[in-house]
C-alpha positions as CSV (number, residue, x, y, z in Angstrom):
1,X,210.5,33.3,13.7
2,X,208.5,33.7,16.5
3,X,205.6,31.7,17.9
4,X,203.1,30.9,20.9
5,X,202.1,27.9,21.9
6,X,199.1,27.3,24.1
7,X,199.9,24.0,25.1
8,X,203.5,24.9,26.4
9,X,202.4,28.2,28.6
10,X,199.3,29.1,30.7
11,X,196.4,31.1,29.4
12,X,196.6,34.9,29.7
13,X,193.2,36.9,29.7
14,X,194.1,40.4,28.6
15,X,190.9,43.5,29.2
16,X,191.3,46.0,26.7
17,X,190.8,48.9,28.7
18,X,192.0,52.4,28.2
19,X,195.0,53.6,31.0
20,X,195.4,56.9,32.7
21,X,196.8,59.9,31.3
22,X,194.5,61.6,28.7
23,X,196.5,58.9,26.0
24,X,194.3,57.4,23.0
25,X,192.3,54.7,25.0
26,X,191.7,52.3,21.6
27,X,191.0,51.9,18.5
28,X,187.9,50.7,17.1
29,X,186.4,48.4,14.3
30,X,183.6,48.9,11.9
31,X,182.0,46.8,14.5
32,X,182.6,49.2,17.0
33,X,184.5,46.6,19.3
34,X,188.4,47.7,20.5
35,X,190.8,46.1,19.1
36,X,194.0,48.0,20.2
37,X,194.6,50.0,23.6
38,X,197.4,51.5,25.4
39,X,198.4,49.5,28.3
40,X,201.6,52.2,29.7
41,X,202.9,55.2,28.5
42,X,206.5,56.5,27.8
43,X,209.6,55.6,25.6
44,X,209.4,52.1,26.2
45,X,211.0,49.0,24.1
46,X,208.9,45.5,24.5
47,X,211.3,42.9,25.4
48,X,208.8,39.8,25.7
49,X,205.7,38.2,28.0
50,X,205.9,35.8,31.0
51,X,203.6,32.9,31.0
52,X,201.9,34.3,33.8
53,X,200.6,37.8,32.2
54,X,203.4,40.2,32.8
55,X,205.3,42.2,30.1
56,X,208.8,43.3,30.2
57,X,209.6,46.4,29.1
58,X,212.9,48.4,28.7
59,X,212.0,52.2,29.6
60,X,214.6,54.2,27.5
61,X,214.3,57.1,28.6
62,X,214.9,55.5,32.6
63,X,217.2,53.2,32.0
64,X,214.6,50.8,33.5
65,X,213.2,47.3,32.7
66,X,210.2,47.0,34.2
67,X,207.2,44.5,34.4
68,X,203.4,45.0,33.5
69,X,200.6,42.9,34.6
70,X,198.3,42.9,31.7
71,X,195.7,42.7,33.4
72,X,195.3,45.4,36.1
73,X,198.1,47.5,34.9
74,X,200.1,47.6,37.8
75,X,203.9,48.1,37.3
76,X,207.0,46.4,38.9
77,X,210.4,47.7,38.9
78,X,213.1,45.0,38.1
79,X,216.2,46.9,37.3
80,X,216.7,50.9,37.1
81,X,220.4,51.1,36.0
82,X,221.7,51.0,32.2
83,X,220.8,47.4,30.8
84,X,223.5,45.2,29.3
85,X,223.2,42.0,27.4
86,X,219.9,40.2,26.6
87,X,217.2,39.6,28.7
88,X,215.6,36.2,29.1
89,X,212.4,34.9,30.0
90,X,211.2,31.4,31.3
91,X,207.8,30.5,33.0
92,X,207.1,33.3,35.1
93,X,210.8,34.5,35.6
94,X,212.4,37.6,34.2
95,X,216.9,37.6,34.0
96,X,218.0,40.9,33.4
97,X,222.1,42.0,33.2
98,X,222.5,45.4,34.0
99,X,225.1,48.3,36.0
100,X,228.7,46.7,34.3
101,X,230.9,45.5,37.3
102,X,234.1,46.8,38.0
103,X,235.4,43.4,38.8
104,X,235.4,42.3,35.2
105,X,234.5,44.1,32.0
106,X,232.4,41.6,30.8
107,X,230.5,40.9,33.8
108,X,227.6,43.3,35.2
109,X,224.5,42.2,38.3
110,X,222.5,39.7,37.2
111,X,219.0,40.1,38.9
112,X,216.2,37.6,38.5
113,X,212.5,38.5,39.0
114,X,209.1,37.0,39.3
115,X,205.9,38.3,40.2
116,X,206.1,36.0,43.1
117,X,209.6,37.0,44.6
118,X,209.6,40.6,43.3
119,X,213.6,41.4,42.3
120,X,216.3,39.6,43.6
121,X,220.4,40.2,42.7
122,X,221.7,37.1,42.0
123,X,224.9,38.2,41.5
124,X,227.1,41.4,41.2
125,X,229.6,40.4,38.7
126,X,227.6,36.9,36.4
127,X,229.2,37.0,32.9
128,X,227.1,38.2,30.1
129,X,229.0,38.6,26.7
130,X,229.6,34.8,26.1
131,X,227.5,32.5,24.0
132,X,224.7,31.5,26.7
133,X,225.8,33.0,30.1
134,X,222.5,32.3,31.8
135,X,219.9,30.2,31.4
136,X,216.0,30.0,33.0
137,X,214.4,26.8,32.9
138,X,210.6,26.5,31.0
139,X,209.1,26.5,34.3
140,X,210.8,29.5,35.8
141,X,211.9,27.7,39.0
142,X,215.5,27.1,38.6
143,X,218.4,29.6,36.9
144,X,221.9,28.8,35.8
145,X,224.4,31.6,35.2
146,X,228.4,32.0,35.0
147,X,229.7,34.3,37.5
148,X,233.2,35.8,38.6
149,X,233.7,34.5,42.1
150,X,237.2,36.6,42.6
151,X,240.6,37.7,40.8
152,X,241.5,34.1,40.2
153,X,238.1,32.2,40.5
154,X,234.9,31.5,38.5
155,X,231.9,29.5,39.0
156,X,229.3,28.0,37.3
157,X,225.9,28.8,39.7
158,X,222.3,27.2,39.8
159,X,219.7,28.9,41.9
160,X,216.5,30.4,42.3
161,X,214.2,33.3,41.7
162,X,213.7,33.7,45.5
163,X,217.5,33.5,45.2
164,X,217.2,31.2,48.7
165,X,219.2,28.2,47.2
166,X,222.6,28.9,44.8
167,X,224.6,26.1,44.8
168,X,227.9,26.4,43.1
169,X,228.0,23.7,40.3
170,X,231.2,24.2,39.2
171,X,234.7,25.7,39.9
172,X,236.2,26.7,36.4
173,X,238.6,28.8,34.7
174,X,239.2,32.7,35.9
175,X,237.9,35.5,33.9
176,X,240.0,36.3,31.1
177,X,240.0,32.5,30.3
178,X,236.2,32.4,30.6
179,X,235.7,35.0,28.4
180,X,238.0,33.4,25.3
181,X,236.2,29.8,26.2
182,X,233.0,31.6,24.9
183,X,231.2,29.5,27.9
184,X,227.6,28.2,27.7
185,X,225.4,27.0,30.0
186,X,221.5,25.2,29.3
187,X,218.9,24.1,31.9
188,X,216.9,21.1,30.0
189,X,213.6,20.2,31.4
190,X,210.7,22.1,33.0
191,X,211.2,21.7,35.8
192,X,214.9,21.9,35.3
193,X,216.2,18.0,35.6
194,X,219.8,18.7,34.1
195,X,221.9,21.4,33.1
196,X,224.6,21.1,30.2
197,X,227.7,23.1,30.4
198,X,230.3,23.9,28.1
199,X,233.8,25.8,29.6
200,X,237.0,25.6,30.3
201,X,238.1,23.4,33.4
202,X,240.6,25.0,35.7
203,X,243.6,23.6,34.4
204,X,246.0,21.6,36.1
205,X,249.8,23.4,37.2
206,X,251.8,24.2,33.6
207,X,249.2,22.4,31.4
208,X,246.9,24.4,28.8
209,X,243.7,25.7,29.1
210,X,241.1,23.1,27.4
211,X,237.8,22.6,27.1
212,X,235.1,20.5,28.3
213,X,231.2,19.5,28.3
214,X,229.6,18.2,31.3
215,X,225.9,17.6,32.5
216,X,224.7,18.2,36.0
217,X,221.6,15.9,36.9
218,X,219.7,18.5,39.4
219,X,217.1,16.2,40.7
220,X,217.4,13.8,42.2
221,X,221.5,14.2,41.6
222,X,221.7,17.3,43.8
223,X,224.3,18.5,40.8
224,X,226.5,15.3,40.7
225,X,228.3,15.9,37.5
226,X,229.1,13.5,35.0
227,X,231.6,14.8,32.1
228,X,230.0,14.1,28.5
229,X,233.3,15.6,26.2
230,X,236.5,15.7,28.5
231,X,239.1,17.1,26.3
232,X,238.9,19.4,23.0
233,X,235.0,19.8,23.4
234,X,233.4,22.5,20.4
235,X,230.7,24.9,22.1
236,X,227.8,23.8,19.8
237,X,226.3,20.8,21.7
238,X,222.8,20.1,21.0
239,X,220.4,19.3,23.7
240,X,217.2,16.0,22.5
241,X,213.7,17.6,22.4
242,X,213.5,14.4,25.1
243,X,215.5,16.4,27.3
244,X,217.7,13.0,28.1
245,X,220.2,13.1,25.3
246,X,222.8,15.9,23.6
247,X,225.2,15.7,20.4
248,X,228.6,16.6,21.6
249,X,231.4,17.5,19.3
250,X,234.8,18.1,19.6
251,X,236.6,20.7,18.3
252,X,238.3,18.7,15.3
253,X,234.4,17.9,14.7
254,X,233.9,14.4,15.7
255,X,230.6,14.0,17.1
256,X,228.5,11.5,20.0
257,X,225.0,11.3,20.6
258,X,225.4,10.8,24.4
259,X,222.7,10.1,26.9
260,X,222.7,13.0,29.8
261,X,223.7,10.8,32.2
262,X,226.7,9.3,29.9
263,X,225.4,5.3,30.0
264,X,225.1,5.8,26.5
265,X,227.0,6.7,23.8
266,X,226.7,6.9,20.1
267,X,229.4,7.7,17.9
268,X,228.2,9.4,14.8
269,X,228.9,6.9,11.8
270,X,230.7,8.0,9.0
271,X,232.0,6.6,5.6
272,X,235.2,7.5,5.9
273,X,234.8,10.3,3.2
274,X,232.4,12.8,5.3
275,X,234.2,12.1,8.8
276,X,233.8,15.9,10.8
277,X,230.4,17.1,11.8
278,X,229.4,20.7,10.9
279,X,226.2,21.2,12.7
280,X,222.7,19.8,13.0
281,X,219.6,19.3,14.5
282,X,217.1,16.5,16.2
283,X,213.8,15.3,15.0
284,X,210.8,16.1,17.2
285,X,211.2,12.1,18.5
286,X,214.8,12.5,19.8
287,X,215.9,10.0,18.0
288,X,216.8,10.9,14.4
289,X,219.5,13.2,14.3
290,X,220.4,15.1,10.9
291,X,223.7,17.0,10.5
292,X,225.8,19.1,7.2
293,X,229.7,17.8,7.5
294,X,232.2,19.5,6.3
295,X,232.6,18.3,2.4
296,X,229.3,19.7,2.3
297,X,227.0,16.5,2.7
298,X,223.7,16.6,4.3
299,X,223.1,13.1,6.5
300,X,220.5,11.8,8.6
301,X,221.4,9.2,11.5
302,X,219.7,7.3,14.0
303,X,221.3,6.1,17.2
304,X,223.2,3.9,15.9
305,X,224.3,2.6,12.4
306,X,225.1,4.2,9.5
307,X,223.8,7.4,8.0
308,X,221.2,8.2,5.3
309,X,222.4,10.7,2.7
310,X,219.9,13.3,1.4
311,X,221.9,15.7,-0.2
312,X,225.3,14.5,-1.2
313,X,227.3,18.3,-2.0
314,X,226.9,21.8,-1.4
315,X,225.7,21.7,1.9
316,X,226.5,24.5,4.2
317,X,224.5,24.2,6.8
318,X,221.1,22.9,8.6
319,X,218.6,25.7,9.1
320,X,215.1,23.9,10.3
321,X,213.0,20.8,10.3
322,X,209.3,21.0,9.5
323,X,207.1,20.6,12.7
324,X,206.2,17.0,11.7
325,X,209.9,16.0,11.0
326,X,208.8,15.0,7.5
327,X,210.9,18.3,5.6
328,X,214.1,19.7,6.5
329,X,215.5,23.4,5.1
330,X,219.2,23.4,3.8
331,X,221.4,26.3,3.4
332,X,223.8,25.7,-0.3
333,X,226.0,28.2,-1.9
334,X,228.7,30.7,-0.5
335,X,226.9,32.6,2.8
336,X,226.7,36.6,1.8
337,X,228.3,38.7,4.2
338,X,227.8,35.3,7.1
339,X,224.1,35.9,7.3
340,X,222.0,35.5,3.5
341,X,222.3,31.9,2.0
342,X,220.6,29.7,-0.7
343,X,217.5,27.7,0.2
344,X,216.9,24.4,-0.1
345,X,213.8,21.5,1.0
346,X,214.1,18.1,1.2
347,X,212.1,15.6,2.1
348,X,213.0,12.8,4.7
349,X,210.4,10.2,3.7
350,X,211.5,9.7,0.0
351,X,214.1,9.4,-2.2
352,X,212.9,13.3,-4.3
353,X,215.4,15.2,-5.3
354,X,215.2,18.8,-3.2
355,X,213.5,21.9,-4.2
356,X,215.6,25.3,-4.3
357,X,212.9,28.0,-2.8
358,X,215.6,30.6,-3.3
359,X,218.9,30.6,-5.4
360,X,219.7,34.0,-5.0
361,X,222.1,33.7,-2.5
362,X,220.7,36.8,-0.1
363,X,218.0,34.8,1.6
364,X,217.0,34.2,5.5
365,X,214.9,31.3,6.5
366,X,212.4,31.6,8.9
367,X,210.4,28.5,9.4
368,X,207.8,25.9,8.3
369,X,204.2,26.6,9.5
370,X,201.8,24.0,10.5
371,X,200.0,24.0,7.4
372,X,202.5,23.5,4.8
373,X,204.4,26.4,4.2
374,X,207.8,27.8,4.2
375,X,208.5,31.7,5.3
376,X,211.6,32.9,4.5
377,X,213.2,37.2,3.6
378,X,214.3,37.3,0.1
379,X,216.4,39.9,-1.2
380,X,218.0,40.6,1.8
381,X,220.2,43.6,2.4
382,X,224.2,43.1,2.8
383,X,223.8,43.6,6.3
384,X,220.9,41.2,6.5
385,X,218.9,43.7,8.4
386,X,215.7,44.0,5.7
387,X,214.4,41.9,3.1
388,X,211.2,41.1,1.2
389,X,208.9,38.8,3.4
390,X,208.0,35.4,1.2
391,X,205.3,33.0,2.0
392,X,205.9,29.6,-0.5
393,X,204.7,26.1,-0.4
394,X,206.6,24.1,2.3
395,X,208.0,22.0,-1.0
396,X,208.2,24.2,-4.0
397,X,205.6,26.5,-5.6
398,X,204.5,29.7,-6.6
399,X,205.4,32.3,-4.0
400,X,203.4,35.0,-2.4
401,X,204.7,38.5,-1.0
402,X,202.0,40.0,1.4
403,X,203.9,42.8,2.3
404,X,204.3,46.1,-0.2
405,X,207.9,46.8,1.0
406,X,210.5,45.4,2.8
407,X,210.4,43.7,6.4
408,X,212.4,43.4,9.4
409,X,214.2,40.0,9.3
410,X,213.0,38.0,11.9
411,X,210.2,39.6,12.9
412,X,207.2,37.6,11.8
413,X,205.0,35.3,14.3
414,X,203.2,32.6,13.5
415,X,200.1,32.0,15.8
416,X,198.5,28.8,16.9
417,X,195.2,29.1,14.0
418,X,197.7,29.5,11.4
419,X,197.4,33.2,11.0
420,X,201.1,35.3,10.8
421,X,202.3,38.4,12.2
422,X,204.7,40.3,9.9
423,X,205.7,43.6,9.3
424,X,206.2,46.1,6.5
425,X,207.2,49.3,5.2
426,X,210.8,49.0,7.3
427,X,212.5,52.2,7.6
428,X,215.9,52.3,9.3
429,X,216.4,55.7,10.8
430,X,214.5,56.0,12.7
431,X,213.9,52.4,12.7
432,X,209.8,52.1,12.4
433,X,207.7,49.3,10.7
434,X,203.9,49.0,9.8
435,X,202.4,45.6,11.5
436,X,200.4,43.2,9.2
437,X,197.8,40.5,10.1
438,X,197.7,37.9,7.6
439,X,194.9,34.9,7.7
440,X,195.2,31.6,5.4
441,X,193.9,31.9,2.2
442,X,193.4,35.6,2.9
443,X,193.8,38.0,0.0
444,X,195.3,41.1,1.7
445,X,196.7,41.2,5.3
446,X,194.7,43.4,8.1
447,X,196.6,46.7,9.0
448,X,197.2,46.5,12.9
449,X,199.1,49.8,13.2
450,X,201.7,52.0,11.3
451,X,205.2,53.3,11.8
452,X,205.9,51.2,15.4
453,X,208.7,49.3,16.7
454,X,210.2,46.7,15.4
455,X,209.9,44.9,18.9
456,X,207.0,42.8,19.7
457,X,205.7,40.2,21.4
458,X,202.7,38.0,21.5
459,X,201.3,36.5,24.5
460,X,201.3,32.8,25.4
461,X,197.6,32.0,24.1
462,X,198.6,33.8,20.9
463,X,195.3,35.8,21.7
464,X,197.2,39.4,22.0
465,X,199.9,41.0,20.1
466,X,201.9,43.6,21.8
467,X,203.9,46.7,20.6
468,X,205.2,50.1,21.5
469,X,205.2,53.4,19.6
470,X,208.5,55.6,20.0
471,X,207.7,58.0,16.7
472,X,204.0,58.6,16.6
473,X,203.3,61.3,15.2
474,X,200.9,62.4,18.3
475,X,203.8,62.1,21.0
476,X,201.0,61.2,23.4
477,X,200.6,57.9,21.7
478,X,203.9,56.7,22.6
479,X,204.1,53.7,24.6
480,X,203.2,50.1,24.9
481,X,200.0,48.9,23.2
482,X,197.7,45.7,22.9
483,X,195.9,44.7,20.2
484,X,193.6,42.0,20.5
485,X,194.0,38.9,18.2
């Protein structure tokens, strides 16, 4: 699941004009007006939008990422040596790990770029194979990442895009250590007030490596550091929407609800019976907090007291609240190959028994929609690649399948008026889908093009849906299109 939110990132005016190059320019409606163009050619791969106008593109064929102002075109090289890891995006700022360092095997350069500061190296050897090795705050300004500092040192680093300010946060355990500790690191705020870290401490002479969660208050704090789990701490904290508190577990799966700067702390209460945390997730007001336990319970808790049971067995695992907090999607059964599950809804207002949307085991949910309705893939391949795309009543219903074949899992976005992106017709080799505009209440979804990527993006005003064409059957074509929402 994928969305864009125009209240959370700035507005991005897109001109549909043709580019250079001889290459297809648009195409057009019955109304004549353009409603797709090609924005850059080549064998390109979209890897997502900044909130100021720019996409990111991997050129395959260069071993490039590059960035693309919307707008007038122009292009910005960040990085022109082989990629590695993810790329992430916050605000305006691009992190991209690329060129593998022969200090470390799992660590590469980390360069950060805006359109403001053009591309700057951050680092030469930041680690990029752990759980969250880097993180970009919503606003762009600050970045954290993990990075080898020598043969028998590591850090954990905050700086910026201008790269003008890295302050070390953190001394911590060297390499090989770091890479077993799986280490994680999250900027909350925009701008960036905190940032939550989980990793393994240096540890003292002759005593064993352990684990630990700490938060770094960035402003006004200057990174004073106040530990939040100090011994035996699990890697699946969980930051507040608020920003100002996080669920911390440890690795027997106990679990606090802890304020960021540790004054408060709030054992999660248990009945003696369903005593170890599995995972969860808080409601929108940062207060609730709902978790699955290991006997297979489904609980709801707020910051104090004891907990609310909504489903007492079979519980594997929390998969997403409704954006109004008032439903919450369950995973039941056995897990198919660690990725396809059962799906249940339940409501947190009453006492109603949940509704199964799926009982076939070999389903992925996606998420609610604003207007009441649950996406999910059903049927989903062992490999949980592919699967038929299902639109249902957020609480049990008749279900629809707009697509006539099967979709890419986890490809679908939903936009601001409701409407969803979602594509169909998946072939795996070589990997191509056909892109589907579907309205509410609307019969049959638009075609927006046939046998693209299965990368896309949308941009922050949810007003343009991009893609890129790697197997057209006019070569020409290839490249990275916008079509106009």
């Amino acid at each position: 699941m994928r969305t864009s939110s125009l209240s959370l990132l700035s507005v991005l005016l897109l001109t549909a004009a043709g580019c250079a190059g001889g290459v297809q320019t648009g195409f057009e409606t019955a109304a004549g007006k353009p409603v797709a163009a090609s924005v850059l050619s080549g064998k390109l791969k979209i890897e997502g939008v900044t909130a100021d106008g720019w996409a990111i593109v991997s050129d395959v064929s260069a071993n490039a990422v590059e960035a693309i102002n919307l707008t007038t075109k122009t292009v910005q090289t960040i990085s022109s040596t082989p990629l590695v890891g993810s790329i992430r995006i916050g605000g305006g700022t691009v992190l991209v790990f690329h060129e593998k360092s022969a200090m470390q095997p799992n660590t590469a350069q980390l360069t950060a770029w805006s359109a403001a500061t053009g591309a700057k190296t951050l680092s030469t050897s930041a680690y990029f194979v752990q759980f969250g090795p880097a993180s970009v705050s919503g606003d762009g300004q600050t970045i954290a990442y993990f990075t080898r500092v020598n043969a028998s040192t590591d850090a954990l680093v905050v700086d910026t895009p201008a790269h003008n300010a890295p302050k070390t946060l953190q001394t911590i355990a060297s390499g090989s250590n770091m890479t077993a500790c799986n280490n994680r690191v999250q900027l909350v705020g925009r701008p960036a007030a905190y940032a939550v870290a989980y990793f393994c401490p240096v540890p003292a002479p002759g005593a064993a490596l352990d684990t630990q969660v700490v938060s770094y208050n960035l402003v006004p704090g200057n990174g004073t550091s106040t530990v939040l789990q100090a011994t035996s701490a699990a890697r699946g904290f969980r930051v507040a929407p608020s920003g100002l508190r996080v669920m911390v577990k440890t690795r027997s799966q106990s679990a606090t609800l802890i304020s960021l700067d540790g004054s408060d702390r709030e054992p999660v209460a248990t009945d003696g019976v369903a005593d170890s945390v599995d995972d969860g997730t808080w409601f929108n007001d940062s207060v609730e907090f709902t978790y699955d336990t290991t006997d297979g319970s489904l609980r709801r808790i707020c910051s104090s007291g004891a907990p609310t049971v909504i489903q007492q067995t079979g519980v594997i695992g929390v998969l997403a609240l409704a954006p109004d907090s008032s439903l919450i999607a369950f995973a039941t059964g056995t897990p198919n190959d660690g990725t396809t599950t059962d799906i249940r809804v339940a409501s947190v207002l009453s006492q109603n028994a949940p509704v199964a949307l799926n009982v076939d085991g070999h389903a992925i949910f996606d998420t609610f929609t604003a207007d009441g309705k649950a996406l999910f893939y059903s049927g989903v391949d062992s490999n949980g690649v592919a699967g038929t795309f299902t639109i249902m009543p957020a609480f049990g219903g008749i279900a629809t399948f707009p697509g006539s074949g099967l979709s890419r899992t986890n490809s679908d976005w939903e936009l601001p008026d409701n409407r969803v992106i979602f594509n169909d017709s998946y072939a795996a080799s070589p990997e191509t889908v056909s892109w589907r505009l579907l309205s509410p209440g609307g019969t049959a979804p638009a075609s927006i093009v046939d046998k693209a990527d299965a990368a896309s993006a949308v941009t922050p005003d949810g007003k343009t849906f991009l893609y890129t064409l790697s197997n057209d059957p006019t070569p020409a074509n290839d490249g990275l299109w916008a079509y106009s929402l």
